[in-house]
N, C-alpha and C positions, 0 to 999 in steps of 0.2 A: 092866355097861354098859347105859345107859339103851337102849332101844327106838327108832328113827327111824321113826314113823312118814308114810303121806301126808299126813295132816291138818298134821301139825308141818314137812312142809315146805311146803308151800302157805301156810300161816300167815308162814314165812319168806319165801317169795318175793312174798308182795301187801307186808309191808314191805320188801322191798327195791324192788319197784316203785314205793312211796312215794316212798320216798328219790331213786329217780332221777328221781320227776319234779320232785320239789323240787329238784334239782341242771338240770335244765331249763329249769325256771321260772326259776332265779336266773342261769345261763347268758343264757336270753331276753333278762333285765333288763342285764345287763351289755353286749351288742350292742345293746342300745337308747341306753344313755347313751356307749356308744363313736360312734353314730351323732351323737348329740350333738355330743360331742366334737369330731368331725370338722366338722361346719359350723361349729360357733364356729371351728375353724382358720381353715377357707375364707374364710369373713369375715373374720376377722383380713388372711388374706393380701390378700384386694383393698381393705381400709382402706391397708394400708400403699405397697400398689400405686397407692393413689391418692395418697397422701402422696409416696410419688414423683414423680408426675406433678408435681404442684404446685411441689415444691422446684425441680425442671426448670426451671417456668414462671418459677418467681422469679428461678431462678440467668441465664436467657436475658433477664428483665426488667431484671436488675441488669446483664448485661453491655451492655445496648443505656444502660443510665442512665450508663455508667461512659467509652463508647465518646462521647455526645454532651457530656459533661463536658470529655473530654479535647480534641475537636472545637470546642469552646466555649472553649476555654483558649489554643490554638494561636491563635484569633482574636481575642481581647484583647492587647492591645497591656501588654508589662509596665509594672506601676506601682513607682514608689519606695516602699521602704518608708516606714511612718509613724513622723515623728520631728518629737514634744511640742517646744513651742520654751521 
């Protein structure tokens, strides 16, 4: 059986401390781009938050157009229909 010496494991543990910080490093990176992530959501949610808004505003614009149509119609007097001689 080989020998274990100090030197052979010190040897092993600066590469194993490599390696975690390479798993650190990469860890880092990946909370970085998750931070990303998360504001593009954010934005996303208040685009569509505002696209709600809007359709609201159309939907309340169309019922007040829909509402003076109908008001406008009451008040004309009905016509014959048209009939070609």
């Amino acid at each position: 059986m080989a020998e274990v010496s100090n030197e052979l494991i010190f040897e092993i543990l600066k590469a194993m401390q490599a390696d975690i910080r390479l798993l650190k490093d990469g860890q880092s990176e990946i909370k970085q781009e998750l931070i990303a992530v998360r504001g593009t959501m954010v934005s996303m949610q208040q685009d569509i938050n505002n696209i709600y808004g809007i359709l609201a505003r159309h939907d309340e614009r169309l019922d007040r157009i829909e509402r003076r149509l109908e008001l406008r119609e009451l008040a004309e007097k009905p016509q014959a229909p048209y009939e070609p001689q």
